[in-house]
C-alpha positions in Angstrom: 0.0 0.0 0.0 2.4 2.6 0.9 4.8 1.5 -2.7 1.4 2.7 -4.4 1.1 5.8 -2.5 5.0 6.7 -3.4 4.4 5.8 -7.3 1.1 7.9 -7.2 3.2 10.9 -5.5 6.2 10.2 -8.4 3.5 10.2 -11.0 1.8 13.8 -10.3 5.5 15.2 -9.4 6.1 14.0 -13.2 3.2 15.4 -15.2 3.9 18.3 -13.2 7.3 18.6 -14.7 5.7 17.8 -18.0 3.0 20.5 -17.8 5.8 23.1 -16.7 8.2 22.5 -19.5 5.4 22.7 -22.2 3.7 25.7 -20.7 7.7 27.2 -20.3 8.9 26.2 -23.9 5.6 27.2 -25.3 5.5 30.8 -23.8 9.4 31.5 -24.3 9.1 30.2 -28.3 6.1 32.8 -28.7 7.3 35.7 -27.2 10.9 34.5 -28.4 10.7 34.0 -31.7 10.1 35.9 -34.8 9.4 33.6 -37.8 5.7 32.0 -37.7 7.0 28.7 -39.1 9.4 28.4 -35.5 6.4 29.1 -33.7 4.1 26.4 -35.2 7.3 24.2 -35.0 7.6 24.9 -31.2 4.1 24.9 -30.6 3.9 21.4 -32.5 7.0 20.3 -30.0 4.5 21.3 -27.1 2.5 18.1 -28.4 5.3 15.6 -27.2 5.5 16.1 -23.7 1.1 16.4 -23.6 1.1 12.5 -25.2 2.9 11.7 -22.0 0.5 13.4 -19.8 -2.2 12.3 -21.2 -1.2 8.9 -20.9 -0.9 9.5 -17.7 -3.7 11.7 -16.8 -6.0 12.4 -19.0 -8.4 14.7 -17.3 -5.7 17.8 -17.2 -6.1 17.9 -21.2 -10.0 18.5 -20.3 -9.0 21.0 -17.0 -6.2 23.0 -19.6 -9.3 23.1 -22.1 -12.1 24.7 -19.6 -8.8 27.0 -18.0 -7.8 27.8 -21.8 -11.3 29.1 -23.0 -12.0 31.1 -19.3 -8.7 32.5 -19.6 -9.2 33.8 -22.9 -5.5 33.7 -23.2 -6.0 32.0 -26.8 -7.6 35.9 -28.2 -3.3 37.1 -28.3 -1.4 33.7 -28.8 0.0 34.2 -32.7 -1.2 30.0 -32.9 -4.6 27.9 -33.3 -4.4 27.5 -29.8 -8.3 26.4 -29.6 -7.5 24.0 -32.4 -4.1 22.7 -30.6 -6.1 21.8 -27.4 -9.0 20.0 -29.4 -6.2 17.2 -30.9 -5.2 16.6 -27.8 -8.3 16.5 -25.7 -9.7 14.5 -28.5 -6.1 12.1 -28.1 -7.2 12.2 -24.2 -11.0 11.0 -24.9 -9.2 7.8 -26.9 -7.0 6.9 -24.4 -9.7 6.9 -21.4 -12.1 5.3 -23.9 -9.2 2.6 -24.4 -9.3 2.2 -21.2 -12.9 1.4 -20.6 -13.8 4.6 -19.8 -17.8 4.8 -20.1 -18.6 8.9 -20.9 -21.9 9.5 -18.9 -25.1 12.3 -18.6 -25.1 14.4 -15.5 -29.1 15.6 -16.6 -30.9 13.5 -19.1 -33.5 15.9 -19.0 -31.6 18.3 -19.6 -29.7 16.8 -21.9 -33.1 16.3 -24.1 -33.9 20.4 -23.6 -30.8 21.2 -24.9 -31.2 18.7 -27.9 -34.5 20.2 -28.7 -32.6 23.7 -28.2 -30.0 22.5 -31.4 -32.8 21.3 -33.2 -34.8 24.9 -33.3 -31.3 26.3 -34.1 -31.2 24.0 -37.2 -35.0 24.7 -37.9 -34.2 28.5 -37.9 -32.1 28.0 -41.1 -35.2 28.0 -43.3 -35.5 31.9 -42.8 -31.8 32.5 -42.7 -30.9 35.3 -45.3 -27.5 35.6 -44.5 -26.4 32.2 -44.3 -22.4 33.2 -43.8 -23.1 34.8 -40.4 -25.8 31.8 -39.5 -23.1 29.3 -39.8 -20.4 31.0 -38.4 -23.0 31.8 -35.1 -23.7 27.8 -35.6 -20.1 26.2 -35.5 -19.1 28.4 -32.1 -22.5 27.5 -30.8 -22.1 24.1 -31.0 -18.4 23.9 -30.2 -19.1 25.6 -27.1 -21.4 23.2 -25.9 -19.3 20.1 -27.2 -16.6 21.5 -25.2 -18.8 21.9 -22.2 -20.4 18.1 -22.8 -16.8 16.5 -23.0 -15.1 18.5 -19.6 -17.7 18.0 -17.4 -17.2 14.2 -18.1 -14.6 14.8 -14.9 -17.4 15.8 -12.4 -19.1 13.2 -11.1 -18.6 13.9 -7.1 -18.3 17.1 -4.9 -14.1 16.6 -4.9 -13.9 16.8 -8.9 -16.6 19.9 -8.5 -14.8 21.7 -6.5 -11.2 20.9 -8.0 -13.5 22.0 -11.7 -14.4 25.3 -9.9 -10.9 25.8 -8.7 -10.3 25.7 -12.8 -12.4 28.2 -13.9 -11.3 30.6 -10.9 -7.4 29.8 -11.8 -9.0 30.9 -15.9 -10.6 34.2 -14.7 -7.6 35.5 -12.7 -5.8 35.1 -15.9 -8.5 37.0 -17.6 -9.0 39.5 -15.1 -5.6 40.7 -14.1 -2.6 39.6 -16.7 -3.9 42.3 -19.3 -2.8 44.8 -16.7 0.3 43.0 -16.6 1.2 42.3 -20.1 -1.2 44.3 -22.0 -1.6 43.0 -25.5 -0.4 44.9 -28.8 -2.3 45.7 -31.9 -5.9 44.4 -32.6 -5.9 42.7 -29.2 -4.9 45.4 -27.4 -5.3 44.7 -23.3 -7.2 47.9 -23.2 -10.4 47.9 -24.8 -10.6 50.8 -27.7 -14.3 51.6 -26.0 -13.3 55.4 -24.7 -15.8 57.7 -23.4 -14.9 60.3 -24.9 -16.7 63.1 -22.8 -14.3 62.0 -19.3 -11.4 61.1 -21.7 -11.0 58.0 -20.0 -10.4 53.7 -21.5 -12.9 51.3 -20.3 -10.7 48.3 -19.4 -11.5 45.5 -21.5 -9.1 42.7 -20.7 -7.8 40.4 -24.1 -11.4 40.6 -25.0 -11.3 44.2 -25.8 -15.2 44.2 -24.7 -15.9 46.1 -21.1 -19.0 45.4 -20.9 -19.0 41.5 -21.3 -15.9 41.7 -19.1 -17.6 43.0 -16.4 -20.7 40.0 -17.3 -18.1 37.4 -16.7 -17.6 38.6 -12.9 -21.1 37.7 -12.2 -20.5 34.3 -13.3 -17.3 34.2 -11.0 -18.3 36.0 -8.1 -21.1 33.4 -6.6 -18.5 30.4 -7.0 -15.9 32.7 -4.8 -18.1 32.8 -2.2 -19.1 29.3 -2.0 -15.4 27.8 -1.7 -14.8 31.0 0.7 -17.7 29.5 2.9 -17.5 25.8 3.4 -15.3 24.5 6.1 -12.9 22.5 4.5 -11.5 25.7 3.0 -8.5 26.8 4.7 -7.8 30.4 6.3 -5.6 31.9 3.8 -7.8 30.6 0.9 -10.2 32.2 2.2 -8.1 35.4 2.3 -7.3 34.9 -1.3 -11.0 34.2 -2.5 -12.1 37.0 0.0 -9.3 39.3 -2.2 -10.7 38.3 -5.5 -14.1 38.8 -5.0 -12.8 42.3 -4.4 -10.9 42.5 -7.1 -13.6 41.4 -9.4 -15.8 44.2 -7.9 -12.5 46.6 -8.8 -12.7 45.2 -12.5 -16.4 45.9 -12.8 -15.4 49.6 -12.1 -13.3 49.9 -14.0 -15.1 48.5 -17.1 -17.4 51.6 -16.9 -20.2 49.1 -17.6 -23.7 50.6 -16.6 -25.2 47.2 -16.9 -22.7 45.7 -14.8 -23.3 48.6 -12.2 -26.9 47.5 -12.0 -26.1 43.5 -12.0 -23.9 44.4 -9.0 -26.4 46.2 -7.3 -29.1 43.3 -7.5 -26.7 40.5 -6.5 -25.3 42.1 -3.3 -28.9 43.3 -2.7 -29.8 39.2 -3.7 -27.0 38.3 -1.3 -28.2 40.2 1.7 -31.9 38.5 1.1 -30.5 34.6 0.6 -27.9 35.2 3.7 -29.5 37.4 6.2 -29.0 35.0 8.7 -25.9 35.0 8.5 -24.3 37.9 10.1 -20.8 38.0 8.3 -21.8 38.1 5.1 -24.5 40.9 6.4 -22.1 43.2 7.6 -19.5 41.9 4.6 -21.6 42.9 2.5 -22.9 46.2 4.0 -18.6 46.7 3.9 -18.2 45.8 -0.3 -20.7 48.2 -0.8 -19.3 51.3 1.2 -15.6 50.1 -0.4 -16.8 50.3 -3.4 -18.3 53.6 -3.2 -15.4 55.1 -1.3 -12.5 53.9 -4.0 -15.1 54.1 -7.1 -13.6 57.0 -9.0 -15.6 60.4 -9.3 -15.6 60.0 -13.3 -17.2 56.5 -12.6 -20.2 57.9 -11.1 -20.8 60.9 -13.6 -21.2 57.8 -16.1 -23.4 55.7 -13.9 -25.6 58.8 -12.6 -26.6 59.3 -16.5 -28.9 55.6 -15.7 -31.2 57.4 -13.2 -31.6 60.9 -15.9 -32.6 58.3 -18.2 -36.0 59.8 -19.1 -34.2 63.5 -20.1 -31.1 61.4 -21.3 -32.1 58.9 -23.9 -32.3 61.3 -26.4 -28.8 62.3 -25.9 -26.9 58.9 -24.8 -26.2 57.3 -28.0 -25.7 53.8 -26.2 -28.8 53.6 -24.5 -30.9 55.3 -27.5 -29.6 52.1 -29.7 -30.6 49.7 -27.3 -33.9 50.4 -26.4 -34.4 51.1 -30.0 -33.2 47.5 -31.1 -34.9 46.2 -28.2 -38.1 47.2 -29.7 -37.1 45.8 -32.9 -36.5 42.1 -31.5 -39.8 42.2 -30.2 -41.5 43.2 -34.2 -38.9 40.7 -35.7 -40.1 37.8 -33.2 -43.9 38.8 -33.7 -43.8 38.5 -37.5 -41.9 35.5 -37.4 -42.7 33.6 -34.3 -42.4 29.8 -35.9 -39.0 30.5 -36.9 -37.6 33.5 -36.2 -36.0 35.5 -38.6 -32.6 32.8 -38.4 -29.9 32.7 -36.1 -27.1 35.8 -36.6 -29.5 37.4 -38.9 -30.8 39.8 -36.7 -29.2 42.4 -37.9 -30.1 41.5 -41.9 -33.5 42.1 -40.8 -32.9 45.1 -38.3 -31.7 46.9 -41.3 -35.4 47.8 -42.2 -36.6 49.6 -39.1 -33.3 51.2 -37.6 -30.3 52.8 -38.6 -28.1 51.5 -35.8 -26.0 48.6 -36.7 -26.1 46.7 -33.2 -27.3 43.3 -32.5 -30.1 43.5 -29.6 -28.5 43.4 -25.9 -30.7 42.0 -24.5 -30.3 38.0 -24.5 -33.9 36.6 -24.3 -34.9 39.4 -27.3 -32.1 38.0 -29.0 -33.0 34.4 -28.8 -37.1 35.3 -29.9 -36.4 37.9 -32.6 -34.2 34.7 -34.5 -35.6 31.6 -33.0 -39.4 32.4 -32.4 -41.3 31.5 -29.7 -40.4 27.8 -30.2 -36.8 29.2 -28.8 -37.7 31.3 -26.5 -39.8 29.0 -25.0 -37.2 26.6 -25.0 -34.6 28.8 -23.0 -37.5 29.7 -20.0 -38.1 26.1 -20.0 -34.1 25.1 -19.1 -33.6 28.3 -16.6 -37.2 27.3 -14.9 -35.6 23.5 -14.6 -32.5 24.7 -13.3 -34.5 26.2 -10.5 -36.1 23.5 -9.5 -32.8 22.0 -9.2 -31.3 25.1 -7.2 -34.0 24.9 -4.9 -33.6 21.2 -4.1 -30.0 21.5 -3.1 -30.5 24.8 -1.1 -33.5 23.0 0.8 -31.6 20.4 2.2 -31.2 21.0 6.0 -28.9 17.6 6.5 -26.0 18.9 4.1 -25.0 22.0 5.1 -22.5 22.2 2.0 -25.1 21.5 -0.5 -27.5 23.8 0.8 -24.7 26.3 0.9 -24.1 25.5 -2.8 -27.6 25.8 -3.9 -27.9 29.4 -2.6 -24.7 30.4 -4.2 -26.2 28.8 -7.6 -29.6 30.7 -6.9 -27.5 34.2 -6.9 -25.0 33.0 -9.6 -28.2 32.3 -12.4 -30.2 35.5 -10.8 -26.8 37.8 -11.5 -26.1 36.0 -15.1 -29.3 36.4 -16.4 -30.3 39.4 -15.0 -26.8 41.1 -16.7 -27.9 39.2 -19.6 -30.8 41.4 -20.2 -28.5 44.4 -21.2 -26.1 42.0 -23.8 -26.3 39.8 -26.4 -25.0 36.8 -25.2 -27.4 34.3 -25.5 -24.6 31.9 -27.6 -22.1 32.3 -25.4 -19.9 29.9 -23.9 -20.1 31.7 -20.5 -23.7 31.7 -20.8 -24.5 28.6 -21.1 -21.7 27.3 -18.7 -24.1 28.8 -16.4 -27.0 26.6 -17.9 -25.0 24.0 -17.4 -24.2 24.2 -13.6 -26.9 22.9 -11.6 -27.7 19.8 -13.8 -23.9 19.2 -12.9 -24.1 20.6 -9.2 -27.3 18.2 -8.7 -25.3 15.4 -9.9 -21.7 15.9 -8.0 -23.8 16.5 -4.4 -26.4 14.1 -5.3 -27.9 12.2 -2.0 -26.3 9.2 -2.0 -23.1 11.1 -1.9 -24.1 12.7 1.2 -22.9 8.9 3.5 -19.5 9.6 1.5 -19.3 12.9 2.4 -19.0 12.8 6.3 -16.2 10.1 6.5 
């Protein structure tokens, strides 16, 4: 028994060394060299030491995939990163399934909601005008959830949840703080080129180079912070550091300038204080967030957010908020005259062009999905966010699992704070999106009951 424990302990010790010196030789031949056919030569050298990890571990090809795509370190890397890390996960999936690995379903309802979801995508293709930006919308679509499918293979109890959380965090302190660090040159320049030009002052945007969807991703983040921060097996000085990037996040929102993101904030600290008033830390934590962020919120910030609550004098004169209420209304005629099929999927703005001058897809997610979808679509969406619900509210009701009840109110203000922001963006086809969707089905399986026994040893 203890041989076994050694070789286990020389065995992660190894892929570690293997994961450093392809992450090392990777970043040093990219920032290093100058000629494109070196890079793609050092980049296909990366491949050599990955076959031996995933022969030996095949889940960290899936873990480097979710870290890759919530990093969104692939936007400045000069190779088909995306691409890279497909081989090899796919290389990983033949090696487990050599192995007698069995893929399984987490939901199967949910599963069969998000078939029918695919299927009224494909049915939307007999209105499609623009049949370029339909299949472009199509292939990241269902890429996204492929991806999303094949990674959460590797959570099937709490442990695995947890270590997928501890993932994603690790991907959004990439994407949150390195473009301060090493901003990015060119087209994918770390600050966004969004400038409001009346304070004369950039709207962070991260690698992304879009505020306002950088500040949606904190929303997504934030709730998962909190959880790890609150269950016991979490040790003091993670808690610190979770504590510190849940501030931070709040620092990014600011900093995006987002007026949407202002408001989502608003209403999930508000949310917070409702779903943990019994608890008296969070209480006064939150009570303290909201006074720190006020206090260190810079006096330009609030000259843009005040312009929200002058909205009814304003609208005629902010541009931003003229467009969208405008396309808004749009979505809503498109969807009524076409409410089998919609008017096809990316061809909202094709059809747009008829009743508005401003070139801007809807932001407002549940608009965006009716106006090119139909009520078939729409309908479709309410029915998976009403599912997951009932899912939320069966973990947070447990009283004998105070982890998993813990877990369903963090999920409650993570799917309240995602979709609320998502009424002011279009980003209905989003991986980040529907990574949310995806949550509970895959909470509800990792802290099913039966796991409960397991749980207390």
């Amino acid at each position: 028994m203890e041989r076994d424990r050694v070789y286990r302990v020389i065995i992660r010790k190894r892929v570690l060394i293997y994961l450093l010196l392809a992450l090392g030789a990777g970043i040093a031949g990219i920032i290093l060299l100058p000629f494109k056919a070196v890079k793609m030569g050092v980049a296909a050298l990366i491949l050599v030491p990955f076959i031996l990890i995933i022969v030996e571990r095949p889940v960290l090809a899936f873990y480097l995939m979710i870290f890759t795509l919530f990093s969104s370190v692939y936007l400045i890397i000069p190779i088909p990163l995306i691409k890279l890390l497909v081989l090899v996960t796919a290389a990983a999936m033949a090696v487990m399934i050599f192995r007698r690995w069995i893929p399984f379903i987490h939901d199967r309802f949910f599963l069969l909601l998000l078939f029918i979801f695919i299927l009224v995508v494909f049915q939307s293709l007999i209105t499609v005008r623009d049949t370029a930006s339909y299949f472009y919308r199509l292939d990241n679509l269902v890429k996204n959830i492929i991806i999303l499918l094949i990674a959460t293979q590797f959570v099937r109890n709490r442990r695995e949840f947890r270590r997928f959380l501890l993932v994603i965090i690790m991907g959004f302190v990439v994407m949150n703080y390195l473009p301060l660090l090493r901003p990015a040159t060119g087209e994918s320049s770390g600050v966004s080129g969004a400038i409001l030009v009346e304070q004369a002052v950039f709207r962070y945007g991260g690698y992304i180079r879009e505020p306002n969807f950088l500040g949606f991703n904190q929303f997504f983040l934030m709730p998962l912070l909190l959880f790890l921060a609150s269950i016991r097996r979490t040790g003091r000085m993670a808690r610190v550091a979770l504590t510190m990037l849940f501030l931070g996040s709040i620092a990014v929102i600011i900093i995006t300038f987002s007026r949407g993101a202002f408001l989502t904030l608003l209403f999930m600290l508000l949310l917070l204080l409702i779903i943990e008033r019994r608890n008296k830390l969070i209480l006064y934590s939150g009570l303290a967030v909201i006074a720190a962020g006020a206090f260190i919120a810079p006096v330009v910030y609030w000259d843009r957010i005040s312009s929200i609550f002058r909205l009814s004098s304003y609208i005629t004169e902010d541009y931003a908020i003229m467009s969208r209420v405008i396309t808004m209304k749009v979505a809503v005629i498109l969807g009524m005259k076409n409410p089998l099929f919609g008017v096809g999927l990316e061809n909202f703005l094709y059809h747009a062009a008829r009743y508005t001058s401003f070139g801007y897809v809807v932001h407002n997610s549940l608009l965006q999905v009716f106006s090119e979808m139909g009520f078939p679509g729409l309908l479709i969406i309410i029915s998976i966010i009403i599912y997951n619900f009932r899912l939320i509210s069966r973990l947070a009701r447990d009283r004998t699992d105070k982890e998993r009840a813990r877990l369903g109110r963090f999920l409650l203000l993570q799917q309240m704070s995602v979709l609320f922001c998502s009424m002011t963006l279009p980003v209905a086809y989003d991986y980040l999106f529907w990574s949310a969707l995806f949550m509970p089905s895959i909470a509800a399986y990792a802290y099913k009951a039966r796991d409960k026994a397991a749980s207390r040893v």
